[in-house]
ZAFI-527299 format. One line per field, with one value per atom (N, C-alpha, C, O): x, y, z; residue in three letters; residue number from 1. Coordinates in nm, 3 decimals, always signed. Example, Ala and Ser with C-alpha at 12.3 -4.5 7.8 and 13.67 -1.06 7.14 Angstrom:
BEGIN
c1 = [+1.319:+1.230:+1.320:+1.424:+1.285:+1.367:+1.290:+1.341]
c2 = [-0.569:-0.450:-0.330:-0.332:-0.225:-0.106:+0.003:+0.114]
c3 = [+0.780:+0.780:+0.780:+0.846:+0.708:+0.714:+0.787:+0.804]
type = [ala:ala:ala:ala:ser:ser:ser:ser]
seq = [1:1:1:1:2:2:2:2]
This chain:
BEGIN
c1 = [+3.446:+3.430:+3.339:+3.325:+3.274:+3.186:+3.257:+3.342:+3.227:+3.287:+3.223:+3.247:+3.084:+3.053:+3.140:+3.226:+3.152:+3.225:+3.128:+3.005:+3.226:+3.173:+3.183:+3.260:+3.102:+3.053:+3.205:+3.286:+3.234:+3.346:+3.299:+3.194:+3.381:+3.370:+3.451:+3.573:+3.412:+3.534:+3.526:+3.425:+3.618:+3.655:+3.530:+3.417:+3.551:+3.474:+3.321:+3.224:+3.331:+3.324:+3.337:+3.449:+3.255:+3.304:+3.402:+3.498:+3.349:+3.443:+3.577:+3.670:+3.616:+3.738:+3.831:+3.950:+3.744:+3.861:+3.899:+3.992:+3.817:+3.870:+3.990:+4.015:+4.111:+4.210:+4.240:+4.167:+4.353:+4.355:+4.494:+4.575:+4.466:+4.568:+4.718:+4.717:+4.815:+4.938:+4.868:+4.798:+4.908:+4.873:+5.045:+5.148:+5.018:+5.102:+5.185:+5.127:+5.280:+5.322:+5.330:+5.370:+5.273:+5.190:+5.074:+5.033:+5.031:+4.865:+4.872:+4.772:+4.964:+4.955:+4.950:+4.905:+4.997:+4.989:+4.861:+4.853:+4.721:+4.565:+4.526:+4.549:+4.475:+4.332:+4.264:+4.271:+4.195:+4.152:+4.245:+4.232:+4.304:+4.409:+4.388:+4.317:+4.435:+4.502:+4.360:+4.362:+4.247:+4.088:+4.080:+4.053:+4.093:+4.105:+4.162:+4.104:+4.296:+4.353:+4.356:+4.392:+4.261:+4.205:+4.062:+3.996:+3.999:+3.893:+3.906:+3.834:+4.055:+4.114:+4.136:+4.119:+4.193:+4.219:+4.087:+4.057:+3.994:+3.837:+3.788:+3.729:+3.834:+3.719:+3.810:+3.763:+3.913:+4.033:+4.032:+4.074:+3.952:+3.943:+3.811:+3.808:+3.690:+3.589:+3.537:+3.453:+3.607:+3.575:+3.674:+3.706:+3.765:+3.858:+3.988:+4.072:+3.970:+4.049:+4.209:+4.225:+4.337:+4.421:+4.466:+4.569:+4.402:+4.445:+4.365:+4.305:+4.351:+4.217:+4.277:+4.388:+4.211:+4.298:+4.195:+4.075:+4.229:+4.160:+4.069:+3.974:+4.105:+3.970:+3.845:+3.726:+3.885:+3.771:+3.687:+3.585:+3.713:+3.614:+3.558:+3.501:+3.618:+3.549:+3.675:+3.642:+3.752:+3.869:+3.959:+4.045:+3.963:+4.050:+4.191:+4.205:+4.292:+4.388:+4.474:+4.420:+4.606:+4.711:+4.749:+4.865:+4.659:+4.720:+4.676:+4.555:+4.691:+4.621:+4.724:+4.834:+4.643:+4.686:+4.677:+4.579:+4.801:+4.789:+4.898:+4.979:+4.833:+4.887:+5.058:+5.106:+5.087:+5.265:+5.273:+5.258:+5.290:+5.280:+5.398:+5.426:+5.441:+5.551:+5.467:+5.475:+5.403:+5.281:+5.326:+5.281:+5.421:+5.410:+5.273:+5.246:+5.190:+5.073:+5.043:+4.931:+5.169:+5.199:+5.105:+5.070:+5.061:+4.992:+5.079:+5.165:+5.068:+5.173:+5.080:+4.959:+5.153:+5.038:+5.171:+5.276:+5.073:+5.194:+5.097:+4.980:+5.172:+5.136:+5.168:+5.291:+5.122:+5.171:+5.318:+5.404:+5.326:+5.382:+5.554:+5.665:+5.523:+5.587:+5.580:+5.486:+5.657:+5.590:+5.647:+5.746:+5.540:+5.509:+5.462:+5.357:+5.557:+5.518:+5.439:+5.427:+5.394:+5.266:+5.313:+5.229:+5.467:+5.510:+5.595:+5.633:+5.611:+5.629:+5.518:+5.528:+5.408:+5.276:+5.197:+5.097:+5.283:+5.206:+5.258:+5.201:+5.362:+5.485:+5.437:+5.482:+5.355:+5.295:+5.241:+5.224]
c2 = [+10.657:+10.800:+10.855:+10.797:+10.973:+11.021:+11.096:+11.173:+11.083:+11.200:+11.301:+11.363:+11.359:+11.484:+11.577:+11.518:+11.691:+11.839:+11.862:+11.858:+11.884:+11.887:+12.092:+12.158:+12.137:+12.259:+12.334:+12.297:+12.458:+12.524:+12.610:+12.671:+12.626:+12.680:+12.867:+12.867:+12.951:+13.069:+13.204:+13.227:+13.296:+13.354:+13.394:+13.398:+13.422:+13.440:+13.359:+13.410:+13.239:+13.118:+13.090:+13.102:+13.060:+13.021:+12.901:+12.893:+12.794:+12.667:+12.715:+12.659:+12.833:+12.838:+12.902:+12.927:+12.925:+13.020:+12.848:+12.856:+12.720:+12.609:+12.565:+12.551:+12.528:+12.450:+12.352:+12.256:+12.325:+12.228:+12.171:+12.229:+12.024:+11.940:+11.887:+11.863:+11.883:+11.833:+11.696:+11.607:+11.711:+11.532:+11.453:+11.484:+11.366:+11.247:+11.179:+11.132:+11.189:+11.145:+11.058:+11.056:+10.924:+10.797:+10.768:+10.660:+10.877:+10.908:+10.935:+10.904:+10.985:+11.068:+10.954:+10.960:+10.816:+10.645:+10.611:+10.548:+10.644:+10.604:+10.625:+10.713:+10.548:+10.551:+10.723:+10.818:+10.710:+10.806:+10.985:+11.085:+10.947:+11.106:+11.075:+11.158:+10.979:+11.039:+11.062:+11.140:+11.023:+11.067:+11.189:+11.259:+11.274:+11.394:+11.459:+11.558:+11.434:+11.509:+11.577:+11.684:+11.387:+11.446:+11.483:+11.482:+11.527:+11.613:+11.737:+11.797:+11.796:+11.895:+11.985:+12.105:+11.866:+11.922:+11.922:+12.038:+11.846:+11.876:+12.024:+12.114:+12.013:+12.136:+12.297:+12.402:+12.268:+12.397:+12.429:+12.531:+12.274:+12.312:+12.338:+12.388:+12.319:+12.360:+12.449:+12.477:+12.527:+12.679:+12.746:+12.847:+12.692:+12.821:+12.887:+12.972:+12.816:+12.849:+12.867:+12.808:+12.953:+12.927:+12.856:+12.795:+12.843:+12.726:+12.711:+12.809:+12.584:+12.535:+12.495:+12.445:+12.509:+12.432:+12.332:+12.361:+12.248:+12.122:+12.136:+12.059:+12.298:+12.339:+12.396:+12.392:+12.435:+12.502:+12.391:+12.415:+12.277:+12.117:+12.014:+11.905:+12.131:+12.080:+11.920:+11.807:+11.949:+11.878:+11.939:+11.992:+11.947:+12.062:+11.968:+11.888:+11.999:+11.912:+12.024:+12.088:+12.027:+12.145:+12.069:+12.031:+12.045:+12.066:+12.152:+12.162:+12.193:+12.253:+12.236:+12.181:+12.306:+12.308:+12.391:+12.466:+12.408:+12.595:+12.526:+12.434:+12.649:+12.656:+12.720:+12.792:+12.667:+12.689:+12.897:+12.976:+12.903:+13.073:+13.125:+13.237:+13.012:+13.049:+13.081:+13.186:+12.996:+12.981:+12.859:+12.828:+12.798:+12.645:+12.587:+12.502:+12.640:+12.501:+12.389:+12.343:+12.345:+12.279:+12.335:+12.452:+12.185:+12.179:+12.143:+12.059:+12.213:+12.174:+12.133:+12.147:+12.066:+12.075:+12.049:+11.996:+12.122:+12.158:+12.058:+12.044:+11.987:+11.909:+11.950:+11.959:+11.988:+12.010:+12.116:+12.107:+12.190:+12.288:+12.213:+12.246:+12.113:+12.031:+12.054:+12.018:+12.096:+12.095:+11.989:+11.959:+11.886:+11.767:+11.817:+11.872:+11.787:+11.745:+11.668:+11.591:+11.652:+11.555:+11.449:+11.364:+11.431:+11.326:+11.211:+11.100:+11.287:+11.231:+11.137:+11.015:+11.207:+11.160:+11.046:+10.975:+11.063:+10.955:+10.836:+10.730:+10.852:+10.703:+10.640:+10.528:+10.689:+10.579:+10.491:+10.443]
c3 = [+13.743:+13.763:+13.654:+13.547:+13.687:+13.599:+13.515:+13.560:+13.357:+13.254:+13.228:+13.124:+13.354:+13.302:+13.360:+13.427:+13.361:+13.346:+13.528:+13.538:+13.648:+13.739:+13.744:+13.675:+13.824:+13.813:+13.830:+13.916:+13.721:+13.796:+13.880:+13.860:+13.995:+14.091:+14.073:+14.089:+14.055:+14.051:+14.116:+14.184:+14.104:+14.219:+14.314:+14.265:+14.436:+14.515:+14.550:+14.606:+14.505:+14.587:+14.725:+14.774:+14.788:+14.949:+14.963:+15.040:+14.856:+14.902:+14.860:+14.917:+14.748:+14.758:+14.826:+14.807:+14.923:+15.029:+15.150:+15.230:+15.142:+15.210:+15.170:+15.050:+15.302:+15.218:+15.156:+15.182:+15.053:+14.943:+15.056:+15.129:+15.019:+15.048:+14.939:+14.818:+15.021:+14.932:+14.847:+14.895:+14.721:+14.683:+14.676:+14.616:+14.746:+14.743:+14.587:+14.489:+14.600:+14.477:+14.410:+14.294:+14.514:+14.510:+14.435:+14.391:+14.428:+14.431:+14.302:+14.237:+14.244:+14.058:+13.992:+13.878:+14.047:+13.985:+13.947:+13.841:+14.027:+14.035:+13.921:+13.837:+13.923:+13.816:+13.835:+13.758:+13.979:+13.993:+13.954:+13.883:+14.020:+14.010:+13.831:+13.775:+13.756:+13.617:+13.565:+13.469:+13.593:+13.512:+13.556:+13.459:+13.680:+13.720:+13.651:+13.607:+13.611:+13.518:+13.384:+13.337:+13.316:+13.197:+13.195:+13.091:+13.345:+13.340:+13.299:+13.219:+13.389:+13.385:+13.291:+13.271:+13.224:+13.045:+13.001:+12.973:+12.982:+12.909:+12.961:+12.901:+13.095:+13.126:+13.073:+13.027:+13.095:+13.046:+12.886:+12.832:+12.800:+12.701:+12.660:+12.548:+12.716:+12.751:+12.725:+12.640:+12.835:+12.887:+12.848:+12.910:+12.705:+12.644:+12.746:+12.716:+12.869:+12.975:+12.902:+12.795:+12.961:+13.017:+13.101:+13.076:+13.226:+13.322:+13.426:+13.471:+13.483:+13.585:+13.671:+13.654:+13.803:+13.898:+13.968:+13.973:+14.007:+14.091:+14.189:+14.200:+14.318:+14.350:+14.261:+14.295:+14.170:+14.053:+14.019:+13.953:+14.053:+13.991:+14.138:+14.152:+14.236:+14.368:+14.394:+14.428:+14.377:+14.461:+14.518:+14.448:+14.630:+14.710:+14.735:+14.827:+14.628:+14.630:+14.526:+14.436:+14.560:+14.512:+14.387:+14.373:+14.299:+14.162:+14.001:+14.020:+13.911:+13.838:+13.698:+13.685:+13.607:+13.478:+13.404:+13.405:+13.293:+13.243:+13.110:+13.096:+13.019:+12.893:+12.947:+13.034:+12.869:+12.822:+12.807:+12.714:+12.890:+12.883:+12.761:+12.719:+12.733:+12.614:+12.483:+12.419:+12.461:+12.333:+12.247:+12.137:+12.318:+12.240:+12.220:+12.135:+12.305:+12.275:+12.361:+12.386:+12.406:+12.546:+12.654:+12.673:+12.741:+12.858:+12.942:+12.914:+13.084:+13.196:+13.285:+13.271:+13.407:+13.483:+13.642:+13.679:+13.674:+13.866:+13.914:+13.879:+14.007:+14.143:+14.252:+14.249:+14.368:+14.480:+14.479:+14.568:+14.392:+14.377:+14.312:+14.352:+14.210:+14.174:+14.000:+13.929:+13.970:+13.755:+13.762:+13.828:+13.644:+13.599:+13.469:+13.436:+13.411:+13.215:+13.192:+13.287:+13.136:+13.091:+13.007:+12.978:+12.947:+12.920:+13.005:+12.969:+13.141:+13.294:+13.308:+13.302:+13.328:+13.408:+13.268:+13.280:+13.148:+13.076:+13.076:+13.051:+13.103:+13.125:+13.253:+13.273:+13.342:+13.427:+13.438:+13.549]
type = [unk:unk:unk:unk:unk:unk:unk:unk:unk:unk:unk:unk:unk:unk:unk:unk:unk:unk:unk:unk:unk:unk:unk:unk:unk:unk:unk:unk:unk:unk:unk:unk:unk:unk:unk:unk:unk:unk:unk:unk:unk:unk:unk:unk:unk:unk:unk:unk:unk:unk:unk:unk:unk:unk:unk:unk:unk:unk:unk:unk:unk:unk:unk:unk:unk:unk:unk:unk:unk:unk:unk:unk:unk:unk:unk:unk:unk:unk:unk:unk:unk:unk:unk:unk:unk:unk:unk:unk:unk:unk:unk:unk:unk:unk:unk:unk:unk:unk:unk:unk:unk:unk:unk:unk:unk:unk:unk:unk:unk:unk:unk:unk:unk:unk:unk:unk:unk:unk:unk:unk:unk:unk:unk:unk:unk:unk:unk:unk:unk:unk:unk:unk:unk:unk:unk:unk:unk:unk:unk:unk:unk:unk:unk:unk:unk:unk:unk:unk:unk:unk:unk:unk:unk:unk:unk:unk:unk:unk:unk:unk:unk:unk:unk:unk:unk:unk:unk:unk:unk:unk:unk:unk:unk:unk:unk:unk:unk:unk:unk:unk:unk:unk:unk:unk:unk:unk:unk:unk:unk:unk:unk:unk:unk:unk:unk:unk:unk:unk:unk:unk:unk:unk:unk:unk:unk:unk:unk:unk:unk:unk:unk:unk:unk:unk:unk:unk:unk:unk:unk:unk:unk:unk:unk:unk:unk:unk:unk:unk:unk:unk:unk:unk:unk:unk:unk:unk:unk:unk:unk:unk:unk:unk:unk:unk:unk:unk:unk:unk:unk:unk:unk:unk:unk:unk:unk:unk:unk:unk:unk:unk:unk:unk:unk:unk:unk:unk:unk:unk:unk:unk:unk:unk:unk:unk:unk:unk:unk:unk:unk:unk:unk:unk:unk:unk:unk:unk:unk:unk:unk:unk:unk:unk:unk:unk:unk:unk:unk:unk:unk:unk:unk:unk:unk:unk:unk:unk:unk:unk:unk:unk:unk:unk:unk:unk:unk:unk:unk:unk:unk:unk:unk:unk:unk:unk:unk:unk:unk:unk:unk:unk:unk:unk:unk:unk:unk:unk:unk:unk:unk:unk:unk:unk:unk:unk:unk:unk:unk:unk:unk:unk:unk:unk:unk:unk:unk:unk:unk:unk:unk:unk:unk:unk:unk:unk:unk:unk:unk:unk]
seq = [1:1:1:1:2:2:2:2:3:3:3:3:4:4:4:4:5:5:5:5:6:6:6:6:7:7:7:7:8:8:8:8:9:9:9:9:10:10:10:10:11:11:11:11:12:12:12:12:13:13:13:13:14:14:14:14:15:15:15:15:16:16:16:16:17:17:17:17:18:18:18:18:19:19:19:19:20:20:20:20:21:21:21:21:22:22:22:22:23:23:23:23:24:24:24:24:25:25:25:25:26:26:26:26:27:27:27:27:28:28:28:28:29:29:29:29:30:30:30:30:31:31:31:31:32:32:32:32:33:33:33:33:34:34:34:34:35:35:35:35:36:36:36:36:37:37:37:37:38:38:38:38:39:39:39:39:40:40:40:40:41:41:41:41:42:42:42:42:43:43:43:43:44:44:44:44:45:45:45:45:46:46:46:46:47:47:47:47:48:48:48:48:49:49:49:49:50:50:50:50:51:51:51:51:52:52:52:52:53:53:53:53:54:54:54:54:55:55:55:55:56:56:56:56:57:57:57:57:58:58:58:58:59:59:59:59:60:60:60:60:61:61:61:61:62:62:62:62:63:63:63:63:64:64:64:64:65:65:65:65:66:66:66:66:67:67:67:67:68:68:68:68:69:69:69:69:70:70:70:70:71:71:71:71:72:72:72:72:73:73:73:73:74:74:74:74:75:75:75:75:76:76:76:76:77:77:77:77:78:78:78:78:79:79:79:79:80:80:80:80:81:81:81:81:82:82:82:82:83:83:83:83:84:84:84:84:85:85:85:85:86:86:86:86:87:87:87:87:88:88:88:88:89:89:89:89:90:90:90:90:91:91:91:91:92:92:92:92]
């Protein structure tokens, strides 16, 4: 997979009004899905973001990632409308 920073996409975008698909919980195992993820985080830290979601990088797939609205510092990241800790998804 490529490690450049794929274009963010944001509001009022055409592709983001297309729908995003459930991801499989199979699928969070890949190679692929977990490099996505730490695109996710590059680009959220990037762009100073609060939180990115997976259509914003042109993968139309229901997952995204957001600072700890508490102010721990902590990164979360939802799957398919699923919160997944990131010390879950590293034990894979």
């Amino acid at each position: 997979m490529n490690d450049e920073l794929p274009e963010v996409l944001t509001l009022g975008h055409p592709k983001l009004a297309q729908p995003s698909v459930r991801v499989d919980l199979e699928d969070i195992k890949t190679d692929l899905f977990q490099e996505r993820l730490a695109l996710l985080e590059r680009g959220l830290k990037h762009y100073g973001a609060n939180g990115i979601a997976a259509p914003q990088l042109g993968w139309f797939e229901r997952y995204f990632l957001m600072r700890d609205p508490s102010g721990s510092g902590a990164l979360v990241y939802w799957v398919s409308c699923f919160l997944i800790g990131w010390l879950i998804l590293g034990t894979w």
